[in-house]
C-alpha positions as CSV (number, residue, x, y, z in Angstrom):
1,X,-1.7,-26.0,3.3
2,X,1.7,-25.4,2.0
3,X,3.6,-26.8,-0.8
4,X,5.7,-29.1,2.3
5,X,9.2,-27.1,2.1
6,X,9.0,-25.1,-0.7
7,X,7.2,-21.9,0.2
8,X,8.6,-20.2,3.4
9,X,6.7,-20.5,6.5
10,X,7.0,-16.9,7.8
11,X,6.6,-13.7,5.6
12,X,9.5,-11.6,5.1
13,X,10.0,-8.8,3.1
14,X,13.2,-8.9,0.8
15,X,13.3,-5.4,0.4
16,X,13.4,-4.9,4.1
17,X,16.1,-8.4,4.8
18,X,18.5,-6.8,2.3
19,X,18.9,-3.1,3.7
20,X,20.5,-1.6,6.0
21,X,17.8,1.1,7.0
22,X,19.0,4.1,9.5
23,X,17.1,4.1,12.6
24,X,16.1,7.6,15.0
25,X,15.2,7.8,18.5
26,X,11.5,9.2,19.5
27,X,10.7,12.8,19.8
28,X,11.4,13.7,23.2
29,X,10.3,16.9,23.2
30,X,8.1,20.0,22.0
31,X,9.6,21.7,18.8
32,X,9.0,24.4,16.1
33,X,9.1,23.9,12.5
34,X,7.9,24.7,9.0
35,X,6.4,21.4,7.8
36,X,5.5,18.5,9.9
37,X,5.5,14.9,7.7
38,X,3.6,12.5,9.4
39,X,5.0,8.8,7.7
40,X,7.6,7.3,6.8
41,X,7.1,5.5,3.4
42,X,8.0,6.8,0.0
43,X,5.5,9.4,0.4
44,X,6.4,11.1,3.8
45,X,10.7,10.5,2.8
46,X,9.5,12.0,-0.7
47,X,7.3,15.0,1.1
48,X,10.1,15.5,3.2
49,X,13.0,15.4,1.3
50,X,11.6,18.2,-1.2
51,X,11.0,20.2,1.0
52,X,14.0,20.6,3.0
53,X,16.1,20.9,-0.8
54,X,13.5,24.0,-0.3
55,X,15.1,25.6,2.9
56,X,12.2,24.3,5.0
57,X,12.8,23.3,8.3
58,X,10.6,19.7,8.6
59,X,10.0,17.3,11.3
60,X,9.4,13.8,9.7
61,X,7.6,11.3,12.7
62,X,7.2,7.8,12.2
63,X,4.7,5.5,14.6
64,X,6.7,2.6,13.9
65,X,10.2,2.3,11.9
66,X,10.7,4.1,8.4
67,X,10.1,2.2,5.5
68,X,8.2,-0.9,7.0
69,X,4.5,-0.5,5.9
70,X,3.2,-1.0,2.6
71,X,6.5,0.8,1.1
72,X,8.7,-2.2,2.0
73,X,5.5,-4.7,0.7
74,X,5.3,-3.6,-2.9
75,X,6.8,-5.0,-5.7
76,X,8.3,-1.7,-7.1
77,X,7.4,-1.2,-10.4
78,X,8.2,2.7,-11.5
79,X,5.6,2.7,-14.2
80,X,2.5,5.0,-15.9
81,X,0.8,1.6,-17.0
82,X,-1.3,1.3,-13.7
83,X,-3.3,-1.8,-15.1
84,X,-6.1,-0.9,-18.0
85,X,-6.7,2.4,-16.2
86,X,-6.8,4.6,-19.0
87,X,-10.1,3.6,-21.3
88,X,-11.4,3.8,-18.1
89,X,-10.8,6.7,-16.7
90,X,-11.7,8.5,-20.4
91,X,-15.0,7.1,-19.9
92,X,-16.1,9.0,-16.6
93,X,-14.1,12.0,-16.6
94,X,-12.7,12.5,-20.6
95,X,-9.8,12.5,-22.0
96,X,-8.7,16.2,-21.4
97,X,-9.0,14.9,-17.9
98,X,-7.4,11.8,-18.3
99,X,-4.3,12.9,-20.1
100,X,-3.6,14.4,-16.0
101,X,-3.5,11.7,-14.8
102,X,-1.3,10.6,-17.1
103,X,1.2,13.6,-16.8
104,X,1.3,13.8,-13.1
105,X,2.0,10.3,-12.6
106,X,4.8,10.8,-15.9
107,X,6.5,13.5,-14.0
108,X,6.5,11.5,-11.1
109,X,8.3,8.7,-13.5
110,X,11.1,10.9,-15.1
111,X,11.2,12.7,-11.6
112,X,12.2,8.8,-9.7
113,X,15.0,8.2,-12.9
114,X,16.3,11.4,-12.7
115,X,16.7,11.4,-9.1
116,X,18.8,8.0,-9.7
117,X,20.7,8.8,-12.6
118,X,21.7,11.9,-11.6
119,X,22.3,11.6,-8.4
120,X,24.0,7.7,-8.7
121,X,22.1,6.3,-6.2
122,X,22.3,2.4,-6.2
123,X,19.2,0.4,-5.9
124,X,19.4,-1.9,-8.8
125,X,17.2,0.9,-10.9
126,X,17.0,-1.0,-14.5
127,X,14.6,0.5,-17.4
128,X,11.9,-2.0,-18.4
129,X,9.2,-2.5,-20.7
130,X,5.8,-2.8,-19.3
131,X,3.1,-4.8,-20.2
132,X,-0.5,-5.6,-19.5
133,X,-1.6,-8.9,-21.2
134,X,-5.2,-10.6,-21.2
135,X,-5.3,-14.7,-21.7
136,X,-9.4,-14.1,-22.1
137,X,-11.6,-13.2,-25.0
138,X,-13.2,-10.4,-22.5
139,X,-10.0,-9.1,-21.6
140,X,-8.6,-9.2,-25.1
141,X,-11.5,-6.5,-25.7
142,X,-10.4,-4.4,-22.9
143,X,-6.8,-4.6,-23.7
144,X,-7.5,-3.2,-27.4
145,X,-10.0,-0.5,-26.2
146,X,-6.9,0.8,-23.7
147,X,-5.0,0.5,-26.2
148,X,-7.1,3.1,-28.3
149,X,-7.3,5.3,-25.1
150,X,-3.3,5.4,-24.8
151,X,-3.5,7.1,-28.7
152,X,-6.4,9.2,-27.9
153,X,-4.2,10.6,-24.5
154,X,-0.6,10.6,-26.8
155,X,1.0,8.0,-24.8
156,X,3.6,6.3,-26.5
157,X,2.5,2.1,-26.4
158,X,2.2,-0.6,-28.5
159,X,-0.4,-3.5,-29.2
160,X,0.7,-6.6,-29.1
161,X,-0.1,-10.0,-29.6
162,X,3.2,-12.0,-28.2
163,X,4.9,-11.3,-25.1
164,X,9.0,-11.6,-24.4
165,X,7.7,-14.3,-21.9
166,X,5.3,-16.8,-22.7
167,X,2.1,-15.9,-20.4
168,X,-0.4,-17.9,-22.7
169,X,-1.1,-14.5,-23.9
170,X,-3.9,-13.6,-26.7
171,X,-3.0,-9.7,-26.7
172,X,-0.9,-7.0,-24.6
173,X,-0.6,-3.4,-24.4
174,X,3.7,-2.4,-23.7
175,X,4.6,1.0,-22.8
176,X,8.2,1.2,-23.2
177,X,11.2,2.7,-21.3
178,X,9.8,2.6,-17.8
179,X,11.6,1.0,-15.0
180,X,11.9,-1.1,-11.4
181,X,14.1,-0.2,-9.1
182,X,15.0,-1.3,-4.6
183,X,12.5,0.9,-3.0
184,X,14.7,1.3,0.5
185,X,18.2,1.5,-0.9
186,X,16.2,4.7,-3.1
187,X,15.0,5.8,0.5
188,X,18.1,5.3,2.4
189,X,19.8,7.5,-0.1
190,X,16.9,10.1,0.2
191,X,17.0,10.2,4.3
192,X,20.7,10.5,4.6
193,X,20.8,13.7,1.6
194,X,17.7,15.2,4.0
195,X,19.3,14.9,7.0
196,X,22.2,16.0,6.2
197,X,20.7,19.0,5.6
198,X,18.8,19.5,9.0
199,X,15.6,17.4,8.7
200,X,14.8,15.8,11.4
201,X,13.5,12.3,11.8
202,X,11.5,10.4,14.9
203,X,10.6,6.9,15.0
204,X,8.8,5.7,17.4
205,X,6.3,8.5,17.4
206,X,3.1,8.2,17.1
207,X,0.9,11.2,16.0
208,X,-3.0,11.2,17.2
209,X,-4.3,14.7,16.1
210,X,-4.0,17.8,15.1
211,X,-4.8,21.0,16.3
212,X,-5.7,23.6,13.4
213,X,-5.3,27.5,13.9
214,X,-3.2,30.0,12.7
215,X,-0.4,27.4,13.3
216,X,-0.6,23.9,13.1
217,X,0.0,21.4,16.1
218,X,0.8,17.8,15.7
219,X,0.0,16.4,19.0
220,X,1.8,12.7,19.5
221,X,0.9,9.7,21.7
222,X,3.6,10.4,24.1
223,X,2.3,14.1,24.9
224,X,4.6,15.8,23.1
225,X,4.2,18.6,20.3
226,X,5.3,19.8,16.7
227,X,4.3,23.5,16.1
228,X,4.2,24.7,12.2
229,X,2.9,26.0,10.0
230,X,1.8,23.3,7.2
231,X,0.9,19.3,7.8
232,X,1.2,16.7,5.6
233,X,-0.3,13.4,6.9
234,X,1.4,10.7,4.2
235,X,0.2,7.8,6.6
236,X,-1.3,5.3,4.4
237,X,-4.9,5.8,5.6
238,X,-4.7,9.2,7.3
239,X,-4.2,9.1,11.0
240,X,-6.3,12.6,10.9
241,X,-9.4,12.7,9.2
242,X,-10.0,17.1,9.1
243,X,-13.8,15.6,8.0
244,X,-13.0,14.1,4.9
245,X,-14.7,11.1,6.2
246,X,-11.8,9.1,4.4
247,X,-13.2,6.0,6.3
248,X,-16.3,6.0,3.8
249,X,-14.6,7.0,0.3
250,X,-11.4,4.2,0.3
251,X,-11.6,0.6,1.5
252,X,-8.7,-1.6,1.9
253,X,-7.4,-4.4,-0.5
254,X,-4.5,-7.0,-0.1
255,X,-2.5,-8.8,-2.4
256,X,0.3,-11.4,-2.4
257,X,4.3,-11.8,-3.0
258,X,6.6,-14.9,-3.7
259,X,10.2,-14.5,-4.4
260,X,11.2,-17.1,-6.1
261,X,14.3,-18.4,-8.3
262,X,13.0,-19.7,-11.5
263,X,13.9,-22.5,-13.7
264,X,13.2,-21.0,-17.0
265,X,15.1,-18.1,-18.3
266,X,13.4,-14.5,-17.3
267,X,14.0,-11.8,-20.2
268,X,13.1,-9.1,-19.1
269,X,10.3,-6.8,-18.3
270,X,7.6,-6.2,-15.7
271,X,4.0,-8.1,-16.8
272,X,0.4,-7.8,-15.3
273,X,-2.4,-9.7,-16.3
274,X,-5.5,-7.9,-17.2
275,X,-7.8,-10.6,-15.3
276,X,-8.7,-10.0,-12.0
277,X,-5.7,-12.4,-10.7
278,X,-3.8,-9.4,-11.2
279,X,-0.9,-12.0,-11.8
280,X,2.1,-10.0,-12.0
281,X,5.9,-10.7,-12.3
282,X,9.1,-8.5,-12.3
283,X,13.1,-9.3,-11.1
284,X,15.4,-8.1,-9.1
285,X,19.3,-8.9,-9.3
286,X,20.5,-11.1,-6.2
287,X,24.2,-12.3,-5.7
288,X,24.6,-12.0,-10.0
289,X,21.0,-14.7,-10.3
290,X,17.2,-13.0,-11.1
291,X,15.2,-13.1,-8.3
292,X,11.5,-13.2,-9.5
293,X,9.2,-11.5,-8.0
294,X,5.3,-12.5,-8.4
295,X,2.5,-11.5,-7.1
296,X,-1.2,-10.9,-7.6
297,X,-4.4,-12.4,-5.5
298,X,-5.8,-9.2,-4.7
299,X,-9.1,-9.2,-2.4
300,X,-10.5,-7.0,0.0
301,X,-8.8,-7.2,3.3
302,X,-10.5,-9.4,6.1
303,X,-12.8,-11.2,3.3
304,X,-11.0,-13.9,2.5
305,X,-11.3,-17.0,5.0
306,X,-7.8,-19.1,4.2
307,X,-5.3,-16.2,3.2
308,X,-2.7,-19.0,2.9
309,X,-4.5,-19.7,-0.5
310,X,-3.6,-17.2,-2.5
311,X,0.0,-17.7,-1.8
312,X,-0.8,-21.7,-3.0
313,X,-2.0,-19.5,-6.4
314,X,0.8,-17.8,-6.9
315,X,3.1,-20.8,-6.5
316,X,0.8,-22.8,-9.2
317,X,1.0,-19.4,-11.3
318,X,5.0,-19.1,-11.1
319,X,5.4,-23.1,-11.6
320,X,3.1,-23.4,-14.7
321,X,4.7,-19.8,-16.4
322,X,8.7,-19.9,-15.3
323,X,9.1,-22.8,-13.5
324,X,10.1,-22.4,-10.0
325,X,13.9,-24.2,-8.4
326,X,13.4,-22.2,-5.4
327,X,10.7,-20.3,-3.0
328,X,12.8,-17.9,-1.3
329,X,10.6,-15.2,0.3
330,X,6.9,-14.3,0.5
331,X,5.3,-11.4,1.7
332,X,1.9,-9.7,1.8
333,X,1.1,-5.8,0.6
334,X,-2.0,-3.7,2.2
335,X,-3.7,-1.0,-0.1
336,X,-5.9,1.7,-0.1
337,X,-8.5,2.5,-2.9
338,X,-10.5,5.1,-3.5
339,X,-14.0,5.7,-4.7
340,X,-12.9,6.5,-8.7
341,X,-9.7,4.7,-8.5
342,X,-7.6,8.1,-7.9
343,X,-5.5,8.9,-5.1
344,X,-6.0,11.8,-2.8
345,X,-3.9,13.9,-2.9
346,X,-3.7,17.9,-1.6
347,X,-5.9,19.7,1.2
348,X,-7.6,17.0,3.2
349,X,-10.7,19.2,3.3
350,X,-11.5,22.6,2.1
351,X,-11.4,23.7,5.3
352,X,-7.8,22.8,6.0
353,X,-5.5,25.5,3.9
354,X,-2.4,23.9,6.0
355,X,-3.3,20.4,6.2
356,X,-2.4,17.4,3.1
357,X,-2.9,14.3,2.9
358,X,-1.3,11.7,0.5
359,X,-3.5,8.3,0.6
360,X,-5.5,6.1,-1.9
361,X,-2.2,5.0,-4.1
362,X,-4.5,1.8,-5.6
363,X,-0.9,-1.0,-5.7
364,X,1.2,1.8,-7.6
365,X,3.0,3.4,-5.1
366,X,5.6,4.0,-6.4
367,X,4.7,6.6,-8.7
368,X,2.0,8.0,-7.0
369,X,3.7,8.5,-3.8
370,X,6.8,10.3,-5.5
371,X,3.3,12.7,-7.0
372,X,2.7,12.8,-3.7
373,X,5.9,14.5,-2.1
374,X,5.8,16.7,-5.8
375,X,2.5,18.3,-5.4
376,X,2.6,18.7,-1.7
377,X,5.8,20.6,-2.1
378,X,3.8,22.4,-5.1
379,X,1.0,23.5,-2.4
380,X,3.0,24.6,0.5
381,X,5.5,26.7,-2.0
382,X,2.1,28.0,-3.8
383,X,3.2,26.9,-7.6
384,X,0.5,24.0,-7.8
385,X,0.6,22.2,-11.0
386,X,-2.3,22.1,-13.7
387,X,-2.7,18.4,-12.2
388,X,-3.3,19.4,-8.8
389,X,-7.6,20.0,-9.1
390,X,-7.6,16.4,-10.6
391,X,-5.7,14.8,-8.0
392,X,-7.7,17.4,-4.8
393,X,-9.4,14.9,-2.0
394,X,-12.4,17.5,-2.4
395,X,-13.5,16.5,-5.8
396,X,-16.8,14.9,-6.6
397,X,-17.3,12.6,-9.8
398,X,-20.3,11.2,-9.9
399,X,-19.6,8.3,-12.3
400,X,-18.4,6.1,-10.3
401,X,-17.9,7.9,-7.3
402,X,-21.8,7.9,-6.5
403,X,-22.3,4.2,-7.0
404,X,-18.9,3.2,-5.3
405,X,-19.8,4.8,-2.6
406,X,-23.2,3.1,-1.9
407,X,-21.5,-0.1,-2.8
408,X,-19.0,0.1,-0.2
409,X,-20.7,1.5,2.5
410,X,-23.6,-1.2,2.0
411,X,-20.9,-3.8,1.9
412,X,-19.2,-2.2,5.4
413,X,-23.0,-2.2,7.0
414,X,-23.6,-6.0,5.9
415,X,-20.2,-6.6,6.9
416,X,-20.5,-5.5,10.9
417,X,-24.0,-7.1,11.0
418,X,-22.5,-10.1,9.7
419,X,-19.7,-10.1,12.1
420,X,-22.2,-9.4,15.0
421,X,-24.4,-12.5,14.2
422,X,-21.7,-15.0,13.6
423,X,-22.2,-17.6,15.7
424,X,-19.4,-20.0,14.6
425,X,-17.4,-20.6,17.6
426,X,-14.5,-22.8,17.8
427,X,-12.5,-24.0,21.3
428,X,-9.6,-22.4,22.2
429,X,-8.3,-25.4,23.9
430,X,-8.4,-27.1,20.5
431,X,-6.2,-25.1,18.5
432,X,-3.2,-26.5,17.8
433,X,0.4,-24.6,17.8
434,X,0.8,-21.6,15.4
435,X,-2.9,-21.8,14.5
436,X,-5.7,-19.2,15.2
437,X,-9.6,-18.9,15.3
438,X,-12.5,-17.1,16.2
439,X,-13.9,-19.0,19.2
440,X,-16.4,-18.6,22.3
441,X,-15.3,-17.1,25.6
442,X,-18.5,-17.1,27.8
443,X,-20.6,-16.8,25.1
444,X,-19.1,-14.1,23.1
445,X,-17.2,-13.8,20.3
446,X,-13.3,-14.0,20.8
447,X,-9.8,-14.3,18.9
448,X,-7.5,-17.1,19.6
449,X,-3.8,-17.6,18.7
450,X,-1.7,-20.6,19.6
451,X,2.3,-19.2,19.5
452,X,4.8,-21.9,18.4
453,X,5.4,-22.3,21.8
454,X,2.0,-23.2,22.8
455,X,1.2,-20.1,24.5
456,X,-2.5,-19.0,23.9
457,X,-3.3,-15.4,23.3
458,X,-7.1,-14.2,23.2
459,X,-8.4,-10.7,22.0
460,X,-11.7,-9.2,21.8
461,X,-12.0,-9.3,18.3
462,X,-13.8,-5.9,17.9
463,X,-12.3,-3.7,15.7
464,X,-11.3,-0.3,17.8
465,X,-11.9,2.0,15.0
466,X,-15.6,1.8,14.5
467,X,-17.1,-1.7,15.7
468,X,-17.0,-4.4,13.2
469,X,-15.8,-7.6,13.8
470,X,-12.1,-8.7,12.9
471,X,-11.1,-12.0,11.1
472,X,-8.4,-14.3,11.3
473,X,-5.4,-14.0,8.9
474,X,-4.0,-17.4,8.8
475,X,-1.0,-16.1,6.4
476,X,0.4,-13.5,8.2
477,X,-1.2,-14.4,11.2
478,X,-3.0,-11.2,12.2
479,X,-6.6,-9.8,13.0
480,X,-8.1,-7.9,9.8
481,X,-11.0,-5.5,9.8
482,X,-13.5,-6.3,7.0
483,X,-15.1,-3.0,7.2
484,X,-11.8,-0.1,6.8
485,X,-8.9,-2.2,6.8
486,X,-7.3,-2.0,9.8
487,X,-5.0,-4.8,11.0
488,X,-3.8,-6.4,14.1
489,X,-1.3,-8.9,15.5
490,X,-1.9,-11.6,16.9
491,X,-1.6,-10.9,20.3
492,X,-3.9,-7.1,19.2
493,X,-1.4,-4.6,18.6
494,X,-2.2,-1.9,15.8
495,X,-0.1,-3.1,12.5
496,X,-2.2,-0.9,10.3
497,X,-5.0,1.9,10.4
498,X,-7.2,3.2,10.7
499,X,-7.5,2.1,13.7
500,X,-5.5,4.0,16.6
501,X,-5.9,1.6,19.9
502,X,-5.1,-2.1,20.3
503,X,-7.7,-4.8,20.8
504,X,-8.6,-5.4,24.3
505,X,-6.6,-8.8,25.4
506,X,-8.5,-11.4,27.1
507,X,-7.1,-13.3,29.6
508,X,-7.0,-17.2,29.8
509,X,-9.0,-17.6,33.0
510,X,-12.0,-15.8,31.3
511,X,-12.3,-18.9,29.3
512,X,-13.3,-20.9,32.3
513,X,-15.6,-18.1,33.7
């Protein structure tokens, strides 16, 4: 499966191995507050940070510990150049509407340098050039017509038809001046500045509704309450769904991270390929050497049968373009998309005045969660920016947004049929240590995991959010949902939503029932 020794065996996050990250006990007990933040990734610390420089009084709860979703999975690029979004994006809403995307996600930008300059913070923040190059004939097309829509918008670019970095390139599109930066460190800074002045943070807390009325009540796991008077769910896929039926308008896609050491010399800059290998390298400084960072293999999450493959691609990919002396980390990122490619971001529903949501980021983060805490701050303070009515959950386009949504509802329907007829069945007794596989327990359709040391763990491999039928992730050896994107260990414990509950365990005598 592997390249024998050279890519590591278990995923680990760089990011997360090289920060020291603050940790908080769990809420213990009902409190009062203005704003509850509900996650703790760049959006929630962002959210929360803001609004406490405000004189709120916030609560920030975390299910799990701050900063280790998709936050501490992303490659970190602080950039406006979000693939070949912009042609795009002129061609179902226009460019008067396009040019907000742009400036939100630009204030966003200057907003995440400004924060670092100014303030000193040190997370090995650099300012790069950023490029999206095609190696196809099709793609060469798309890169020129983006490159018309970044004059038609006033976005400052260039065409190009070389790259620093030999790429096999035929043409690129470069926006200068933007930047890459260590997410955490960033965060770390953010959460000690908040704290310090009295925002409170609880890990280990898991929120599971929320009760609307005059006042807002965030209602956690554990029993316990936060009273206030505005929400803002910045969970990835939101926890609370205030019917916005966020299940239907997003689905989830993951792609794929080796940090590697490379035996050509890197120059600079932060590529992306144009193709749909999304093939995508930036650096980081480590001990005074680069440490490359590429990634790419994007596919929906649960529909890909050997997951170890793609990080096989990306090896070839780093060993045919920079050469590769040594695999030092890989790691997987999960993603939310949304019907037109836009995040959602304000009022989860019309109904909700008090309640926001931040979700949909599409693999830029970065930027789009810093938005995130920027208009959400806007909307509780009342001084919503021009931006906001592009960015509102509640919108409608119906190019795409119409066909999208048939698409992947369709695909979600086939999916769970699918998953119920599949009759491949393996034999638990078979599998062999750290190896897992849908097999047969009396009959029915079951998970099986084989720990490295030799203990077998079954699950019911029913999805607890809505009924489809989970897959094995041989890579990072969970239990993904083809159908929303919810994820599990391998023993059934909730690593990501939308799903809320475990899947049921099986024990090993029901094999021999």
């Amino acid at each position: 499966m592997f390249h024998e020794g050279k890519i590591p065996e278990f995923s680990t996050s760089y990011w997360r191995e090289s920060t020291d990250v603050p940790s908080f006990s769990p809420l213990k007990e009902n409190i009062d507050v203005d704003v509850a933040v509900i996650g703790g990734g760049i959006a929630g610390v962002t959210t929360a940070y803001l609004l406490t420089l405000e004189g709120k009084s916030v609560a920030l709860l975390e299910a799990d510990k701050l900063f280790d979703g998709t936050t501490s999975h992303t490659t970190a690029k602080m950039t406006t150049q979000h693939g070949l979004i912009y042609d795009k994006m002129i061609g179902y809403v226009g460019e008067a509407e396009a040019a907000l995307y742009y400036e939100g996600n630009n204030e966003a930008l200057k907003f995440l340098q400004h924060t670092i300059t100014s303030q000193n913070i040190s997370c090995d923040y650099t300012v790069e050039d950023a490029y999206v190059y095609a190696t196809t004939d099709t793609y060469v097309k798309k890169v020129e017509k983006e490159y018309e829509a970044y004059k038609k918008l006033g976005i400052e670019g260039e065409h190009l038809t070389s790259l620093p970095l030999d790429l096999s390139e035929k043409a690129a599109v470069m926006i200068p001046d933007q930047g890459q930066f260590h997410p955490l460190k960033y965060l770390v800074h953010l959460v000690k500045e908040m704290t310090a002045k009295g925002a409170q943070i609880f890990e280990s807390t898991q929120a599971v509704d929320i009760k609307e009325g005059k006042t807002q009540t965030v209602v956690t796991k554990e029993g316990h309450s936060v009273n206030c008077k505005d929400v803002a769910c910045c969970t990835h896929f939101p926890f609370y769904d205030g019917k916005g039926f966020y299940f239907s308008r997003m689905y989830a896609s993951r792609s794929y991270v080796l940090g590697i050491i490379s035996e050509k010399r890197y120059p600079g800059g932060m590529y992306l390929s144009a193709e749909p290998s999304s093939d995508s390298l930036r650096y980081t400084t480590v001990d005074d050497q680069k440490l490359l960072l590429v990634g790419g293999q994007e596919h929906t999450t649960g529909r890909s049968e050997e997951t170890i493959k793609h990080y096989e691609a990306i090896y070839s990919f780093a060993h045919h373009s920079v050469g590769v002396k040594e695999c030092l980390y890989r790691w997987s990122a999960q993603d939310l998309i949304s019907l037109d490619e836009t995040p959602y971001i304000g009022r989860i529903s019309e109904n909700s005045p008090h309640v926001y949501v931040a979700t949909g980021f599409r693999k830029w983060g970065m930027t789009h969660g810093t938005l995130s805490g920027m208009m959400i701050r806007d909307a509780i303070l009342e001084k919503e920016k021009r931006y906001a009515s592009f960015f509102t959950p509640s919108r409608f386009r119906p190019n795409p947004s119409v066909k999208n949504f048939v698409t992947q509802n369709m695909e979600v329907a086939a999916e769970l049929t699918k998953g119920k007829l599949d009759f491949t069945r393996g034999n638990a007794y078979h599998l062999k240590k750290d190896e897992g596989s849908i097999v047969s327990v009396n009959g029915k359709r079951a998970g099986a995991y084989r720990d490295r040391e030799g203990c077998l763990h079954l699950v019911d491999t029913t999805c607890t959010h809505m009924g489809c039928e989970v897959e094995w992730n041989s890579g990072e050896r969970t239990w993904d949902c083809p159908c929303h994107g919810s994820r599990f260990s391998y023993d059934g414990e909730v690593v990501e939503g939308p799903a809320q509950k475990p899947l049921a365990s099986l024990e090993d005598e029901d094999i021999k029932k």
